[in-house]
C-alpha positions as CSV (number, residue, x, y, z in Angstrom):
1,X,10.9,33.7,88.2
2,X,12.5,35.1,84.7
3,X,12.5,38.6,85.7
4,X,13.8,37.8,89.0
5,X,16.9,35.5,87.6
6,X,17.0,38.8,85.2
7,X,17.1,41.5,88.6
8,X,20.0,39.0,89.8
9,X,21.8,39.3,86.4
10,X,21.7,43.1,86.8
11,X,22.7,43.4,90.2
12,X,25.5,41.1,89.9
13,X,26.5,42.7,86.7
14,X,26.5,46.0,88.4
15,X,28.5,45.2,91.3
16,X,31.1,43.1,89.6
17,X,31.3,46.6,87.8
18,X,32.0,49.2,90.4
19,X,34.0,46.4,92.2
20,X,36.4,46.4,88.8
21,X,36.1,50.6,88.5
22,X,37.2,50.6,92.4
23,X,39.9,47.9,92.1
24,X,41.3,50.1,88.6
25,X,41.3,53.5,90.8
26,X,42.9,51.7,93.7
27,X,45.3,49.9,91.7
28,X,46.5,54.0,89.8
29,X,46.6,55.3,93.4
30,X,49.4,53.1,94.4
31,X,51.1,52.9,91.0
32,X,51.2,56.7,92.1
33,X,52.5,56.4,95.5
34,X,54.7,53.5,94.3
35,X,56.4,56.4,91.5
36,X,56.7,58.7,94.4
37,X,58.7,55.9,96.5
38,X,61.5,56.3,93.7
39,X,61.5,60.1,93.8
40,X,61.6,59.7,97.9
41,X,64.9,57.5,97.2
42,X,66.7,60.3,94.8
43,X,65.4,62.9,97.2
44,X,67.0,61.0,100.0
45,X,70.5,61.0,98.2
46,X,69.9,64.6,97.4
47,X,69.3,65.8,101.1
48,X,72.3,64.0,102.2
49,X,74.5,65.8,99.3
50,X,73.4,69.2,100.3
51,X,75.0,69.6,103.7
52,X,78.0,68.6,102.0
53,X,78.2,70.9,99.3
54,X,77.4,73.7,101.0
55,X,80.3,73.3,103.1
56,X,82.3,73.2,100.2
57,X,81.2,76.0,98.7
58,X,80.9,78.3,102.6
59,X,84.5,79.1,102.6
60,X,84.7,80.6,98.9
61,X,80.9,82.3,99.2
62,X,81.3,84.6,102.4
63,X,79.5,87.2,100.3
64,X,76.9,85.1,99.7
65,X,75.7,83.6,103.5
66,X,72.1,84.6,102.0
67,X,72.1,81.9,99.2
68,X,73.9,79.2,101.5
69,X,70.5,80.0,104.4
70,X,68.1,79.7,101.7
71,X,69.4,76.4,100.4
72,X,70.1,74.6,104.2
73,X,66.5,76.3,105.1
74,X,64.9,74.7,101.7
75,X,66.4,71.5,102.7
76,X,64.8,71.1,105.6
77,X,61.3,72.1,105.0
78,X,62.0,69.1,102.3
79,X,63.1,66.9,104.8
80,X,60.5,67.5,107.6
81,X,57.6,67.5,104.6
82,X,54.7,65.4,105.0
83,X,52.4,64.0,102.7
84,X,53.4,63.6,99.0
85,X,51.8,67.1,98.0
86,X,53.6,69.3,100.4
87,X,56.8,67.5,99.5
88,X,56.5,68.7,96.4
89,X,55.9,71.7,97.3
90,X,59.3,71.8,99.1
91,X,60.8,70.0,96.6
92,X,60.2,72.4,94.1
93,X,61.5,75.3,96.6
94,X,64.4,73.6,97.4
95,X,65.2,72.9,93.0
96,X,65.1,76.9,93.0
97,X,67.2,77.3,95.7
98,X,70.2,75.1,94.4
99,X,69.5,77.0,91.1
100,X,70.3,80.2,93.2
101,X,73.6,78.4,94.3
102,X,74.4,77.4,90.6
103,X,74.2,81.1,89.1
104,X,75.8,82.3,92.2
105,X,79.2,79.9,91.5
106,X,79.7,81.0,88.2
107,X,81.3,84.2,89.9
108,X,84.2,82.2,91.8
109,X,86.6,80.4,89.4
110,X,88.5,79.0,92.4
111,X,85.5,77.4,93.7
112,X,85.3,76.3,90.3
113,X,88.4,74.5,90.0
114,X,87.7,72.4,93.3
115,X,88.1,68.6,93.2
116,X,85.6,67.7,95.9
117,X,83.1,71.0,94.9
118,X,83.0,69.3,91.2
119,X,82.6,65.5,92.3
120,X,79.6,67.0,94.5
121,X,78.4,68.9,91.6
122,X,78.6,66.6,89.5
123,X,76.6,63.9,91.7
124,X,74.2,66.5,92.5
125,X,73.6,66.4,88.6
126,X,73.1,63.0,88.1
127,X,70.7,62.5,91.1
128,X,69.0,65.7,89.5
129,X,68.9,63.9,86.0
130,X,67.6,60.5,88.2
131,X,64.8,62.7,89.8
132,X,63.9,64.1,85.9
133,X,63.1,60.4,85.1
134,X,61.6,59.2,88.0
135,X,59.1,62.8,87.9
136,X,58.0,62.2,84.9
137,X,57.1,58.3,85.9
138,X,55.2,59.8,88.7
139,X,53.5,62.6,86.6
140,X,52.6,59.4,84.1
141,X,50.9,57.7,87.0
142,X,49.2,61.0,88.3
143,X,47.8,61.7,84.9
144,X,46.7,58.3,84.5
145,X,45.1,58.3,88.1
146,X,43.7,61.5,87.4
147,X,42.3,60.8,83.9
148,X,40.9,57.7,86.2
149,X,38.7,59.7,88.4
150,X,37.8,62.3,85.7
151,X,36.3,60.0,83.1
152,X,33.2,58.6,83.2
153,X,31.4,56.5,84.2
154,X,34.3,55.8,86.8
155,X,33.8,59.9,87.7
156,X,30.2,58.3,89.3
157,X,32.2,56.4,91.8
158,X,35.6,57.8,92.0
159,X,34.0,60.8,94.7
160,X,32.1,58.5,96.9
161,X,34.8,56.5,97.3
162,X,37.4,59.4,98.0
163,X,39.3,59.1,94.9
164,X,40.3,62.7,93.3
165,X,42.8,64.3,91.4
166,X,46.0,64.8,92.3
167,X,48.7,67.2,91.3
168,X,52.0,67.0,89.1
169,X,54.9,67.0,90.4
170,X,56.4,70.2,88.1
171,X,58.6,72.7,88.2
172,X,55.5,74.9,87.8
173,X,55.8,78.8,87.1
174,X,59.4,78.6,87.1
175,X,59.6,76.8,84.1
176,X,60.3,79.4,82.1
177,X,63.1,80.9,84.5
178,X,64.8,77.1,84.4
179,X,64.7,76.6,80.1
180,X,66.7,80.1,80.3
181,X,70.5,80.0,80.6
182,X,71.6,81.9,83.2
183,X,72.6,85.6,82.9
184,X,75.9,86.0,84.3
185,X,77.3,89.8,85.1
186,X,80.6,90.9,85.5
């Protein structure tokens, strides 16, 4: 009768265990997916910014109808982007694209000195500084998730239960490029 009150023990013991690990992983997944909500919101603003800033800039770029294509084409992979992973992927295609456009202004003071061009840039800039916070919110929850599934003994369950790691959403190899200030030729 002991060691049977004792096998009970255990077994309860062990599945009020996995049930907590499970409940902790489930709970970092949607802290996650929560984090990427917010960037979905600045991403949203973004996109709608875009369209309009690239007209602004269209009449002063004719030279450069390559940089305008990438951008608008950039913008909508983003847009049409499923899945959190492939949006960042797009995300981070579309960040390098406007960076294209930035490097590419500095050559037209006119288009410098417009009213509406500099209100768009400069609410471009603060959704950009918006999405910087709310990135590295998300890569908090990823690496927390991800350190989640990687330790163990939750790493016993986290498979089975289709829990894995997930990726950052970073600027990736181009980090280098993007800490450089811009070379600008004459």
């Amino acid at each position: 009768m002991t060691a049977m009150l004792i096998a009970i023990g255990i077994v309860i013991v062990l599945v009020v265990w996995i049930v907590s690990i499970y409940n902790r992983l489930v709970k970092l997944r949607l802290r996650r997916e929560n984090a990427f909500a917010d960037i979905d919101v600045q991403l949203k603003q973004r996109h709608d910014l875009i369209p309009q800033l690239v007209n602004a800039v269209k009449g002063y770029m004719q030279h450069e109808e390559g940089v305008l294509t990438k951008i608008t084409a950039a913008r909508s992979r983003a847009i049409n982007a499923s899945g959190i992973n492939d949006k960042i992927q797009a995300e981070n295609e579309l960040t390098r694209a406007l960076g294209g456009l930035n490097v590419q202004v500095e050559a037209y003071p006119d288009l410098k000195a417009n009213q509406n061009f500099m209100q768009l840039q400069g609410e471009i800039s603060d959704i950009e500084n918006k999405l910087a916070a709310v990135r590295r919110f998300f890569n908090s929850a990823t690496r927390e998730l991800n350190a989640a599934v990687q330790t163990f003994p939750n790493n016993l369950l986290a498979g089975p239960f289709g829990f894995k790691t997930q990726p950052m959403f970073d600027v990736g190899a181009d980090r280098e490029k993007l800490e450089q200030a811009p070379e600008i030729k004459f």
